[in-house]
C-alpha positions in Angstrom: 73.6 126.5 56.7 75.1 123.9 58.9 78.4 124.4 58.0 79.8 125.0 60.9 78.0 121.9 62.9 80.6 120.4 61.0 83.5 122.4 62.2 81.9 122.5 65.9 81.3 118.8 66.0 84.8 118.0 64.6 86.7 120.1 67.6 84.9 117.6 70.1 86.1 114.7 68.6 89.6 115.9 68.2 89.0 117.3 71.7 87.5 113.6 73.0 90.5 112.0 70.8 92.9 113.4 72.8 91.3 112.7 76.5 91.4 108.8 74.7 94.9 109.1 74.6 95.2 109.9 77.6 92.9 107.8 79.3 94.8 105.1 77.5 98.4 105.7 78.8 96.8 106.0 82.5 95.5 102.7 81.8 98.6 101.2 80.1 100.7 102.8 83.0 98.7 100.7 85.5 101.7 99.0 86.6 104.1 101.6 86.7 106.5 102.2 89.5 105.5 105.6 90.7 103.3 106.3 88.3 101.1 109.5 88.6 97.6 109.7 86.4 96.7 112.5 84.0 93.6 114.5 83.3 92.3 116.3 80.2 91.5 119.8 80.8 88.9 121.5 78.2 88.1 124.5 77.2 85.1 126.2 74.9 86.5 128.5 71.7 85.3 131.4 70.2 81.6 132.4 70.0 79.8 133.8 67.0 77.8 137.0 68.3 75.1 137.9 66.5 73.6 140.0 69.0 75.5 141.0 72.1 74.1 141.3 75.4 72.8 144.6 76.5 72.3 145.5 72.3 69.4 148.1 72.1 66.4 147.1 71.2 63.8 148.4 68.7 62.8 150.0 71.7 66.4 152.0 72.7 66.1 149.2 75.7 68.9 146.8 76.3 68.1 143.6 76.1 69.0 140.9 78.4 70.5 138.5 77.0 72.2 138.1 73.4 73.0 135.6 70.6 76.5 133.9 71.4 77.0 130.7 69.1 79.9 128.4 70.1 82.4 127.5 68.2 83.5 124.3 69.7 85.9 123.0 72.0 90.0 122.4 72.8 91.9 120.3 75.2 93.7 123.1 77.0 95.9 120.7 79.3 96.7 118.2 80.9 96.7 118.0 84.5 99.0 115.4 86.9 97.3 114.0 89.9 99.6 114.0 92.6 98.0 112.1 95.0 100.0 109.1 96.8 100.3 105.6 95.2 99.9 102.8 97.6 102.9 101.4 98.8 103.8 97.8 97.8 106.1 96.0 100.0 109.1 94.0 97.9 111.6 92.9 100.9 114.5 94.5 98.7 117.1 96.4 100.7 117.6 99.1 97.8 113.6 99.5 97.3 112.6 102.6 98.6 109.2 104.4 98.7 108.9 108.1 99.0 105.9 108.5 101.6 104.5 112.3 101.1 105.8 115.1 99.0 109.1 115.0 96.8 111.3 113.3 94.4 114.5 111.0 94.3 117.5 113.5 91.9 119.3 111.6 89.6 121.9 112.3 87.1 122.3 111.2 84.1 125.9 110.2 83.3 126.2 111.0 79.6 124.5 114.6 79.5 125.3 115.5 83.4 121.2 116.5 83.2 119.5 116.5 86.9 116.2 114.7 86.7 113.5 113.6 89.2 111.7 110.8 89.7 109.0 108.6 92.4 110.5 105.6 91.1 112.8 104.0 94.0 114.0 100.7 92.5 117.5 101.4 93.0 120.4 99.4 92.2 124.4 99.3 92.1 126.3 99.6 88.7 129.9 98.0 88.4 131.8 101.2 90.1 129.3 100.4 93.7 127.4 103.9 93.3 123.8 103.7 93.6 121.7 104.1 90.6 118.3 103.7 89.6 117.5 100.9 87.7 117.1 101.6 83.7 117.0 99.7 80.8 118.5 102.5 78.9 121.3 104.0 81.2 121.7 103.8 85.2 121.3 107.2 86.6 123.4 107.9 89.2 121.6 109.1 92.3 121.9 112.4 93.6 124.3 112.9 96.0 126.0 110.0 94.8 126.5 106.9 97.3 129.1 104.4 97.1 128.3 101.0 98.2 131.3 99.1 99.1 131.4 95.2 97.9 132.1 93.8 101.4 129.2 95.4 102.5 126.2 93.6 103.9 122.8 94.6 105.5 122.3 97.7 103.8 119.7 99.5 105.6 118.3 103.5 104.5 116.2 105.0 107.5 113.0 107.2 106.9 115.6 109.8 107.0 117.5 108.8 104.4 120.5 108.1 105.9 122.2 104.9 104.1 124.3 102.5 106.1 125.4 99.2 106.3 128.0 96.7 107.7 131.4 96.7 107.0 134.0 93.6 107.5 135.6 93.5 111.5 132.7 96.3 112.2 130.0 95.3 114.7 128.3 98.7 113.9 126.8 99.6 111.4 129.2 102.2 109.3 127.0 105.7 107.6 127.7 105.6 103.4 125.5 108.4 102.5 122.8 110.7 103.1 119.7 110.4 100.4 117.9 113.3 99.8 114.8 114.5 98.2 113.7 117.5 95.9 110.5 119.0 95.8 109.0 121.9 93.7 106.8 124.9 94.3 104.6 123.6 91.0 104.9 120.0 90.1 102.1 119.8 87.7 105.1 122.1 85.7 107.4 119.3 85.4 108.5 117.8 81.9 107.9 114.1 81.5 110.5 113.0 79.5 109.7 109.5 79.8 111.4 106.0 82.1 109.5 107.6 85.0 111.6 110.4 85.2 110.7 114.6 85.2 113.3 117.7 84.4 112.7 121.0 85.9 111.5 123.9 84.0 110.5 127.7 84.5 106.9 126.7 85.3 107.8 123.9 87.8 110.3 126.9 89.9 113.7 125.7 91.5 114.5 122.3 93.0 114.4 122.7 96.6 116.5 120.2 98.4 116.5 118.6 101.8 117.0 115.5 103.4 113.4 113.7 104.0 111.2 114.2 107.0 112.5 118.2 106.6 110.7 121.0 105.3 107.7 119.6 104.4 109.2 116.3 102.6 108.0 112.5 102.6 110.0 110.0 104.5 111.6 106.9 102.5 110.4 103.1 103.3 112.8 100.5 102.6 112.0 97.4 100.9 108.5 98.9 99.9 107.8 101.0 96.2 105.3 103.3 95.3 102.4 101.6 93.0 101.3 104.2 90.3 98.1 106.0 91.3 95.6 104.9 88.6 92.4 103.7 89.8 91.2 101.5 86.6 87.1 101.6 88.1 87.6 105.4 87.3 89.4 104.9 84.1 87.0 102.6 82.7 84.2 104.9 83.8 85.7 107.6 81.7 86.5 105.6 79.0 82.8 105.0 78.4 82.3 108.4 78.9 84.4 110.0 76.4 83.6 107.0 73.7 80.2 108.4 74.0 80.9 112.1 73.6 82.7 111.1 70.9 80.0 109.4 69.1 77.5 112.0 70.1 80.2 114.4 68.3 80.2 112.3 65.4 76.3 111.9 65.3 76.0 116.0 65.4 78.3 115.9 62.1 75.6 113.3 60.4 73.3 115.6 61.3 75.0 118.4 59.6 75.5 116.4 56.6 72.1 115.5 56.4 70.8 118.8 56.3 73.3 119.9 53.7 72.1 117.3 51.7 68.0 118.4 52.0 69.2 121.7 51.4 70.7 120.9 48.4 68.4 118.0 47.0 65.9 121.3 46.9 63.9 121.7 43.4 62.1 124.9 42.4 58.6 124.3 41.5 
């Protein structure tokens, strides 16, 4: 019976539903400040043996090769792509691209909660500490910088050092010292939306530094990081998956139909 057809061909378009979803949030994240794509990972389920390999023969010799039947197919993960967004200059003083490996830490002020993020639009709230901009809330930037309101030509270096000149100074006078985190498995990060990431036991321990230092991008003021979709590609797998899907959906007509000659059967 073709039962299972039905069964098989539904996990593939559940599994191709998903990879749409995601495809689509790529796609509506286009624009994104820091933005880093997503992939579907699949996987194939559990197989029907009905003979295994190396089974004996009427002959007492192994044969070799069995009867596996599939079972269909799941989304397993899904999978970040790290790789750099291109860097989009803004001529803002408190724009800052990361440039390589890491992440800005942030605070947020009402659950004290690190998080990490690519984003580098940052901003000053009322109290002159620098925050990154949010609709919601302004995160305070980790370790927090005070901006003072007299202050003019901020500047932050590669190496995050933030400075900027003070009234009667000819120099310019240090505020603060940005630094960056970076983790042993960022794929292990948990988006949690507003372009920011917590840490969790698969992502491993923040590991601090200032950038330019073990391993860590540099910053580049008045620049930000332009999300990494590539919307050729996304189209591309857009048709892709609609396909599959409809190839899924055509094996489950199939099924159908052969229930229905099976049972449209007369004795004669």
């Amino acid at each position: 019976m073709s039962v299972q057809t039905l069964y098989t061909a539904a996990t593939g378009m559940d599994a191709m539903q998903t990879k749409l979803d995601v495809i689509a949030n790529n796609l509506a994240n286009i624009n994104t400040t820091g933005f880093k794509k997503d992939r579907a990972n699949f996987e194939d389920l559990l197989y029907r043996h009905e003979v295994y390999p190396g089974a004996m023969d009427a002959q007492q010799n192994p044969t070799p090769v069995g009867t596996q039947v599939g079972l269909g197919v799941r989304v397993t993960s899904t999978q970040t792509d790290q790789r750099q967004g291109t860097l989009q200059p803004t001529g803002r003083d408190l724009d800052v691209a990361i440039q390589g490996q890491g992440y800005l830490k942030v605070t947020d002020p009402s659950t004290q909660t690190p998080m990490y993020t690519r984003a580098g639009n940052l901003d000053i709230n009322a109290n002159g500490q620098l925050v990154i901009g949010s609709a919601q809330t302004g995160r305070l930037l980790d370790p927090p910088i005070d901006i003072p309101q007299d202050a003019t030509n901020v500047v932050i270096n590669t190496n995050g050092v933030v400075m900027a000149r003070l009234p009667g100074q000819v120099e310019l006078a240090e505020l603060g010292q940005v630094q960056l985190s970076q983790f042993v498995n960022p794929d292990g990060l948990l988006k949690v939306g507003e372009n920011m990431y917590q840490q969790t036991d698969a992502s491993g321990q923040a590991l601090d530094a200032n950038p330019g230092d073990d391993g860590l991008g540099v910053l580049n003021q008045g620049y930000l990081e332009a999300s990494n979709v590539e919307p050729v590609q996304e189209l591309i797998d857009l048709i892709t998956t609609q396909r599959a899907f409809e190839l899924n959906s055509q094996a489950v007509q199939a099924g159908d139909q052969m229930m229905q000659t099976i049972s449209n059967l007369r004795r004669f």
